[in-house]
N, C-alpha and C positions, 0 to 999 in steps of 0.2 A: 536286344538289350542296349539300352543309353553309353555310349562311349566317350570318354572325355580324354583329353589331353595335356599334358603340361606342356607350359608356353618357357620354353627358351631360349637364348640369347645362341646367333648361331655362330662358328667355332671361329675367333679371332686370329688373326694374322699376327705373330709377334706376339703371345701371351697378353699380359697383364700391361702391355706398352699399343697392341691394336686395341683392346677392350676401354681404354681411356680415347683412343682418339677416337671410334666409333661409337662407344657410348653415352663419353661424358660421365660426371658424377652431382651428384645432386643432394642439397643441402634439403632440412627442414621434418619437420614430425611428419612420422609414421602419417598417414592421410589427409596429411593439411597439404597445403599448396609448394606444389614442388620448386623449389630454386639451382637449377642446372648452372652446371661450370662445363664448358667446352670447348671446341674446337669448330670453325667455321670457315667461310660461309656454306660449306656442304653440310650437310645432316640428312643419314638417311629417312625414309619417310616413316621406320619405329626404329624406336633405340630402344634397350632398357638398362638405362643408368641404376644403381643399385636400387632397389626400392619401388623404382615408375617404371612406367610403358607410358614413350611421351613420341608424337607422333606432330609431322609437318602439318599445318593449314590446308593443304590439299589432300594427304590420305586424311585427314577428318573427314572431309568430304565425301570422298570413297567410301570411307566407312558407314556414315550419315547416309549414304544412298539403299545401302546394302539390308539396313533394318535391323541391323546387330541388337544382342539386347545383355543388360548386368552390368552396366556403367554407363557415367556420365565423362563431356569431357571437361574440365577446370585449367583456364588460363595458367600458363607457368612460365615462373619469373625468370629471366636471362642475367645471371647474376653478372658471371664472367664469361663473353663470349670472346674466344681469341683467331687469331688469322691466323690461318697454317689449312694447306693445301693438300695434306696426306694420301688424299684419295686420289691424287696424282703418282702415287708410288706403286712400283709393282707389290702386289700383294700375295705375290706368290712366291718373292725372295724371301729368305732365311732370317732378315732382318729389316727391320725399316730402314727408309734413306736414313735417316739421322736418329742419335738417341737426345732424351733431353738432356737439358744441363741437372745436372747431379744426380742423373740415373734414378729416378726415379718416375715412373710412368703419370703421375697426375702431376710432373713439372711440364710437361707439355701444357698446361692449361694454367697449374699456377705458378707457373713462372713466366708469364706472360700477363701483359697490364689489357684488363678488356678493351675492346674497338667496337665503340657503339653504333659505328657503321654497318660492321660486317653482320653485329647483331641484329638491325633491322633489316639488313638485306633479307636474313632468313625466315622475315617477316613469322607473323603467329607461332608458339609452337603450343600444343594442348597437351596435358595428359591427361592417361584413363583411370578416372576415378572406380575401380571394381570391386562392387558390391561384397559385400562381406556375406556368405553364406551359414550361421552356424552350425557345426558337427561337420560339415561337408568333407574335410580331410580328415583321416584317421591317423590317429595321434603318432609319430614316428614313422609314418613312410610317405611312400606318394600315391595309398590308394584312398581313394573317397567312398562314402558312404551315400549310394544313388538314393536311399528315402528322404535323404534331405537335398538333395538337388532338384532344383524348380525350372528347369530348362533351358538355364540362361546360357547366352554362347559365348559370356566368358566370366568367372568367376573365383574366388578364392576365399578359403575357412576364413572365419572372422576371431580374432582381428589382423589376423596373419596367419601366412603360408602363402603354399603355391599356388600360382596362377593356373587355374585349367581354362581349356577351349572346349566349345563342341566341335564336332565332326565337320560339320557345316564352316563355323570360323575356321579350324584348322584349313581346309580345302581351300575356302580364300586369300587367307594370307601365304599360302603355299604356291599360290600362284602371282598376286601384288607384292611380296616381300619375301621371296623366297632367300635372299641373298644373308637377309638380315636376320632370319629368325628359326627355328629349330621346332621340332617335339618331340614327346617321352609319351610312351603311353603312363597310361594312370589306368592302375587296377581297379573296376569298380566291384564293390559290392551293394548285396543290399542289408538291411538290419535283419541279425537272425542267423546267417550268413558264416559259416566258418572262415575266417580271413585271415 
């Protein structure tokens, strides 16, 4: 039987103050073009800011090599990209070097005026645009319905919900981005099916 995965964000250093410097936050409609607010010039090679899975110009590539399929990728705009060196901190301490100014975790990014240097240093960033699959999730949890799943190796109910992976993508990015990303299984069934 087909087994799919949900794609998660993996367990942040520092709460809701690592999950801003690692993943940034990102402005703009449900599936239109993403506008990220961050921290730089590092950026891991997938983030997932609320909303996207937005990935450096070099894992595109990797990706692109790989023959993945159920999305495309779409240019995304660097609204505010700010300097701050995070990934230079132990991450295994109890707290960050430093909190932002006025305690709140996305003052790390907007409390700071962007650096259009630091932005282009990080040259391209794309996200994944994933196919909307309808019925695919069953309404209130995270099992899917495999009669509507067409194979793809990465997807999610349309016009929202979760992201699932195949077996296949899970395996690869458990190896290219194990640091950065997580899974769940996803109960599947089929139509018919006591669930």
């Amino acid at each position: 039987m087909t087994k799919l995965y949900v794609l998660r964000k993996n367990e942040s250093p520092w709460g809701d103050y690592g999950d801003i410097l690692i993943h940034g936050m990102t402005d703009g409609p449900p599936g239109g073009t993403v506008v990220l607010e961050r921290t730089g010039p590092f950026i891991p090679p997938i983030t997932q800011p609320y909303g996207a899975i937005v990935v450096t110009d070099a894992f595109r590539r990797e990706l692109e090599g790989e023959g993945f399929t159920g999305f495309e990728f779409r240019g995304v705009v660097k609204k505010r990209i700010v300097k701050l060196a995070w990934e230079e901190w132990d991450r295994t301490a109890d707290e960050p070097v430093r909190y932002p100014a006025g305690g709140e975790p996305e003052n790390y990014v907007l409390g700071r005026k962007h650096n259009p240097a630091v932005a282009a240093w990080m040259g391209d960033l794309w996200a994944l645009h994933v196919y909307g699959v309808p019925g695919l999730q069953i309404p209130g949890s995270k099992a899917v319905d495999l009669s509507n799943y067409n194979g793809e190796d990465i997807c999610r109910n349309h016009p929202r919900g979760y992201t699932f992976v195949s077996e296949r993508l899970m395996a690869w990015l458990a190896v290219h981005a194990f640091e950065w990303v997580a899974f769940e299984d996803a109960d599947g069934v089929l139509a018919g099916d006591d669930a």
